[in-house]
Every structure is written in C-alpha cells, then in structure tokens.
DODOVO-310382 format. One record per residue: y, z, x of N, C-alpha, C in turn. Coordinates in steps of 0.2 Angstrom, whole numbers, plus 5000, padded with zeros to 4 digits. Layout:
N
YZXYZXYZX;...
END
This chain:
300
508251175142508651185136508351225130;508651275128508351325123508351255116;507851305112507651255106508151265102;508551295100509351305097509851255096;509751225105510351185106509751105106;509151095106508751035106508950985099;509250935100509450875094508850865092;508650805084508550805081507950735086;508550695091508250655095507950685100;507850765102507650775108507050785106;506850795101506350825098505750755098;506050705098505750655095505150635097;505250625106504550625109503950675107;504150715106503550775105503250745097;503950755095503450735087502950645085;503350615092503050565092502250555092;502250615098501550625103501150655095;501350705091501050725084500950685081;501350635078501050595075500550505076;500450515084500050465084499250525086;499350585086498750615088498450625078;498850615074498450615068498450535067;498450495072498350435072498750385065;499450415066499850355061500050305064;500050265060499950195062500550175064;500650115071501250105074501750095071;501650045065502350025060502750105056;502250155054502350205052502650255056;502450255064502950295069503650265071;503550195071504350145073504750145068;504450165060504950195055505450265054;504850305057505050395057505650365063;505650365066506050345071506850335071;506750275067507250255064507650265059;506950315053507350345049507850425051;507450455057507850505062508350475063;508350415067509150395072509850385066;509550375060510050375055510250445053;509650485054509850535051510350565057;510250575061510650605069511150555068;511250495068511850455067512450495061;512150505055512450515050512750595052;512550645055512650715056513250705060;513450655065513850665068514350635066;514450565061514850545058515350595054;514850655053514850675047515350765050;515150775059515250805060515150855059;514350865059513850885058513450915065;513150965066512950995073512250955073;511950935078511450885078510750935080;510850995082510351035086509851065079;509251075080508851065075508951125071;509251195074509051235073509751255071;510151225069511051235067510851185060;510451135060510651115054510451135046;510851145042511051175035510551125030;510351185024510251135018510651085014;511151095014511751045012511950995017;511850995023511850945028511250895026;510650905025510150855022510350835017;510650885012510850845004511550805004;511750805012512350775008512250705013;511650705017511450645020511150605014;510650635012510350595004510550575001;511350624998511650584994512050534997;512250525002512650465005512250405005;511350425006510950355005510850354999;510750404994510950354987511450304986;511950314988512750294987512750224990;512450224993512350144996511850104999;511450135000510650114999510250124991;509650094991508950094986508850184984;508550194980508450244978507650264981;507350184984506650184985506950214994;507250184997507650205003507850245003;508150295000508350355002507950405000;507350404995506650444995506350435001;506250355003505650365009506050405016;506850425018507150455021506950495020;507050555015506950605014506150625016;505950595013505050625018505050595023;505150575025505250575033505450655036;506150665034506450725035505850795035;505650775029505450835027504550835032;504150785035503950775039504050805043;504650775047505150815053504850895054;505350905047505550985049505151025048;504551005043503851025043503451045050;503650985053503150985060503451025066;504151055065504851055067504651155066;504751175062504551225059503751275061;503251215062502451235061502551235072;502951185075503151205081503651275086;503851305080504451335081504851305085;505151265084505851235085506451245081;506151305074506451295070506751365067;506951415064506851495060506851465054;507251415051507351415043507251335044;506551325037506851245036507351225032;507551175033508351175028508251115023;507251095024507151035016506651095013;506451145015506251185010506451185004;506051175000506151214991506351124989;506451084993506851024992506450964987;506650914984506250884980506550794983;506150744982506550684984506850644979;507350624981507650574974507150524969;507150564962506750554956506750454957;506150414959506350354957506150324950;506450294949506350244943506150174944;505650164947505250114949505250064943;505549974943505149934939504149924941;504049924932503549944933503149824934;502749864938502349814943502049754934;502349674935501749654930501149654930;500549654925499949614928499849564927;499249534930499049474928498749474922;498649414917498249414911497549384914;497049394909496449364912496549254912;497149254908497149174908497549174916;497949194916498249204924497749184929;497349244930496649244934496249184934;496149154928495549094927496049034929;496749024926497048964930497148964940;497149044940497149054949496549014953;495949044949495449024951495348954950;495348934942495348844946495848794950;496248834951496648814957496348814963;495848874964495448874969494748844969;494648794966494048774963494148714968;493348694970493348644976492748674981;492648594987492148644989492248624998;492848595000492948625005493148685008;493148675017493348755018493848795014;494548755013495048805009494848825004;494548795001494348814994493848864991;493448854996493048904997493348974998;493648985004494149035007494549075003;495049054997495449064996495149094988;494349044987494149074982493849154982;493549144987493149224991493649254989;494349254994494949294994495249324987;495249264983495549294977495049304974;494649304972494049334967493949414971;493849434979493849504983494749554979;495149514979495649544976495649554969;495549524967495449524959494849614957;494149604962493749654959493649684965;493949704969494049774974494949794973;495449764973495949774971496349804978;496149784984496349804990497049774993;497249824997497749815001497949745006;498349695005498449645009498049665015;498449705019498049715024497549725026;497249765021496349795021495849715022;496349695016495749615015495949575022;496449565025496549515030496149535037;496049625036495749645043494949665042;494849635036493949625038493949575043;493149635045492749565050492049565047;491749505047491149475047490549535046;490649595050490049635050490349665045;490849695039491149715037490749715029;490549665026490349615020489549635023;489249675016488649685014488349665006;488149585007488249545001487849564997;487149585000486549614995486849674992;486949724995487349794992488049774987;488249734988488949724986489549734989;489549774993490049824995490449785002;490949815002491649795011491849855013;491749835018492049915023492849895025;492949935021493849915022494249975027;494749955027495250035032496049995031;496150055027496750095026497250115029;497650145026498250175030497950225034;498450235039498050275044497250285047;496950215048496650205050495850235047;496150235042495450275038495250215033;494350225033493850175030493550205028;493650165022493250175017492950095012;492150115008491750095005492050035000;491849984996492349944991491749904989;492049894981491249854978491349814976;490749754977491149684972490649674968;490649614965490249594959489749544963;489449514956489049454960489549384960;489849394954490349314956490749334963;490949364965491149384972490749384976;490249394976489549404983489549344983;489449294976489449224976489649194980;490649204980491149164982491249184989;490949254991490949264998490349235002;489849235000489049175003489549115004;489649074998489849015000490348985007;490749045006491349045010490949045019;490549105020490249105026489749065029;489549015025489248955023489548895028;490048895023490448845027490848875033;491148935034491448965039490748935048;490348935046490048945053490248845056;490248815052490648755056491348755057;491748805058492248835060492348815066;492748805071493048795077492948875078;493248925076493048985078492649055074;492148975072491449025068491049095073;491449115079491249155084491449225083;492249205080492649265080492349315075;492449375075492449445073492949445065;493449395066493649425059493449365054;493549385048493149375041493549305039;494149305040494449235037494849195043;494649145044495049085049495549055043;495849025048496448975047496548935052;496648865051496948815054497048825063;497048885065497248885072496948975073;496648995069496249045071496149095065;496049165066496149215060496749215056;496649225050497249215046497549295046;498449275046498849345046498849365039;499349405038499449435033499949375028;500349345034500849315029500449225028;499849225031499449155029499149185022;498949245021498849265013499449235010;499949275010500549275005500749185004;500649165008500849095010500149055003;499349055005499049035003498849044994;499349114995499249134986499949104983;500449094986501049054984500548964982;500348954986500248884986499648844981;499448914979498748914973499348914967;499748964967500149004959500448944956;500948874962501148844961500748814957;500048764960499448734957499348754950;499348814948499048844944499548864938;500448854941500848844936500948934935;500848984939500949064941501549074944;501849114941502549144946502249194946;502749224953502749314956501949314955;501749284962501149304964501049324970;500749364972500749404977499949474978;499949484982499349534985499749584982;500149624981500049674977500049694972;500049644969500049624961499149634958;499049614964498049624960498149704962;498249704962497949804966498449844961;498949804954499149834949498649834945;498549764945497949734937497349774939;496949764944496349804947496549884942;496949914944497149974942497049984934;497649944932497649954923496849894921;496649864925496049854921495649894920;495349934925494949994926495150034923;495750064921495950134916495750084908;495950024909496049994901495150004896;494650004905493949984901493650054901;494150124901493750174902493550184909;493650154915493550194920494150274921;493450304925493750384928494250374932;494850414931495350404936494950424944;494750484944494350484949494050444954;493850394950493350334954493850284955;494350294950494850234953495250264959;495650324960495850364968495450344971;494750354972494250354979494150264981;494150234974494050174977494650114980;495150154978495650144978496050154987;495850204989495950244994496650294993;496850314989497250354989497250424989;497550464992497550544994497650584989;498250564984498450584978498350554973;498450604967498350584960498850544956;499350584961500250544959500250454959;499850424964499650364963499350334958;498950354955498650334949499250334943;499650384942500250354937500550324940;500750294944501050254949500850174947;500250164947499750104948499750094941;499650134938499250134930499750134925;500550124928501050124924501150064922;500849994927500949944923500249914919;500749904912500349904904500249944902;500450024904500250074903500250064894;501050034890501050024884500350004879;500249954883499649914880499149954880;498849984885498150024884498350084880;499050094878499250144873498950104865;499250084864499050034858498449994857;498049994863497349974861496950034858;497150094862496850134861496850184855;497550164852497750164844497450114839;497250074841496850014838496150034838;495850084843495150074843494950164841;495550214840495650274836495650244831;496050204825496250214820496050274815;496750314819496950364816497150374808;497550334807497750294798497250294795;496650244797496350224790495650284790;495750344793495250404792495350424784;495950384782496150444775496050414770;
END
C-alpha cells in the first residue's frame, strides 16, 4: 500500500513501535491510541478521507472543534497533542508531504486554579497522623515526603527501600517516562521516614523491595488516595489529595524566594510552562506579600 492511501490506523503500529522505543509509558501509548481511534472515527463520520497524506488543516480544526463542543477544553487539548505528536512523527517518517497541525496552537485552557494547603491544614493533617503504630507511622513518613519533596502520587508510591538515603536526605524518585531523578527532604522527614522503617521490618513483608506496605502487601496508588481521605476526615480537611501537595510545595518555594529553576529540576518538569501552571495557585497572595514587603507607598 503506497503511503498516500495508509489510514491514520494503519500507521499506528509503527508509531506505536516509536513511541515505546523513547520509552512512553503503557498508560500514555493506550491513550495516543485512543485518542487516534477517535480521531479516524470522527474523519469518517465526518466524510473525511482517513489516508494520512489526504488529510487537510481544517479537517484537524474541525475535529477540535467538535471536541470543544461536547467534551472538556482539558480533552480536547490533550487530543490535539496527540495529533500533533502523530503528525510530527508522521512527517519526520515521511508518510506525510504537508503537516496539516503545522502553525497550529491547542485550545487556550482556563484551568481552575489548584487550592493550597494552609500551614494549619498541614499541622491538623499531621496530628491526624500522630501515633506510634505501623499506620501511623507510614502515613506520617508519607505525608510529611509529600509535603517537602512535593512529588508525584506515583513517584512516591513506587519507591523502594534502596531508594531513601536518610543521612543525605535525598529519594531517587522516577517520573513520567521513566526518567529519575534526585529529591530532598528535611530532617523532620528523615525523622518520619527512620521511624516508619523501624517498625516496617516487623512487617509480614518486611522483605519486599518497595517502600510502603499495606495490609495485604505494597501499597497502590489508590491505598494512598484512600489513606489521605481517611486522615483529612480525622483532621476535619476537605479536597485532600496527592496532587494538592505538589501545588503547595510549588507556591511555597516561589512564596519563600525559591529560583524557578530549582523548582523545574526538582520538580521533574521539562518545561518552564509548568511552573506558571503550578505556581498559579496563591499566585494573588505572593503578589501582595510581596507588596507588603516592597512597600512601595511609604518610600514617600
């Protein structure tokens, strides 16, 4: 089959093969996937030619705007890079002569911005986790590592044991696309983490390789969101969750003068776009602190 008449899905395996050789991660190939089968669905709906090399730049804009129209604005951006993905990798294979998301931009979001926690939030979380059984211990470590690394649910749930360098401070974490990187904590956390591995070795699976057990072995992701739910109640917190600390972390660090820079690398992010992203929530307030601590008025 000339590359001309090759659909959008004929393509897939190959691009599939590309994106697990720069090692994306499974959930992030089973969504490219998905987000093509829609797009190849929509083209024919639409009576649209499906062959890669026939498709027009108004056929992408008028797929977009259909998922405005009835989808999220957060949904039909993350469609569009996908596409733009695609046609990228579609293009750099020559499969393509003209890209058709060239020049293109993804639907402007207007994201609600993320709250933070206040430091009373933090201290009632924490005596919520106050205690000196295993749970308590566990959930302490956890939340006091989120609080001051400000990591990714899943970065924190997939440490393991050799991971934690208490003397140094530091956690060997891994990110999206399977990239690791360095993370620092303090001593109240070196503290909460000693403790926790302390009692962890009379574990029923004090053998295992990863870092936090639960009841019937390692804990998932959703035993985090489940154990942070069951503290916020205790503590009289709504809308608590794992990515809530990876806001406050954020606007804390910009709040006390930390360098954006230090906050991208420690953060793990590739762009800078991310830090207005992150640092949007309170952004108000570090405006007006920092008006408070100019006082530009009383110079006169």
């Amino acid at each position: 089959m000339s590359s001309q008449k090759l659909t959008v899905l004929d393509l897939w395996p190959s691009w599939e093969l590309s994106l697990r050789a720069k090692n994306r991660s499974p959930a992030t190939i089973r969504n490219y996937r998905v987000h093509l089968v829609t797009f190849s669905e929509w083209l024919e709906s639409a009576n649209h030619p499906t062959a890669v090399g026939a498709i027009e730049p108004h056929m992408v804009q008028g797929f977009i705007a259909d998922q405005l129209d009835r989808l999220s604005t957060s949904t039909a951006a993350t469609r569009f890079r996908c596409l733009r993905v695609f046609f990228n990798w579609a293009e750099a294979e020559n499969e393509l002569n003209a890209n058709p998301v060239a020049g293109m931009t993804p639907p402007k979001l207007d994201e609600p911005e993320v709250p933070v926690f206040t430091d009373d939030d933090l201290r009632a979380l924490l005596a919520a986790c106050s205690g000196n059984t295993f749970t308590d211990r566990r959930d302490t470590a956890m939340v006091r590592l989120l609080i001051d690394a400000g990591i990714r649910a899943a970065e924190i749930i997939g440490l393991k044991v050799d991971d934690i360098d208490l003397a140094k401070g530091t956690a060997t974490v891994w990110g999206k696309g399977a990239k690791g990187r360095t993370v620092a904590f303090g001593s109240k956390t070196a503290q909460a983490l000693d403790r926790y591995q302390r009692v962890r070795r009379s574990h029923k699976a004090a053998e295992r390789s990863e870092l936090w057990l639960g009841v019937r072995g390692p804990l998932s992701t959703s035993g985090l969101t489940q154990l942070l739910r069951r503290r916020a109640n205790t503590a009289g917190i709504s809308d608590v969750h794992p990515h809530r600390f990876r806001h406050t972390f954020a606007h804390t660090w910009l709040a006390n003068g930390g360098q954006e820079g230090d906050l991208q690398a420690l953060a793990g992010w590739e762009s800078q776009q991310m830090i207005g992203r992150y640092g949007a929530s309170a952004k108000a307030e570090r405006a007006r602190d920092a008006h408070k601590r100019l006082a530009l008025g009383d110079r006169l």
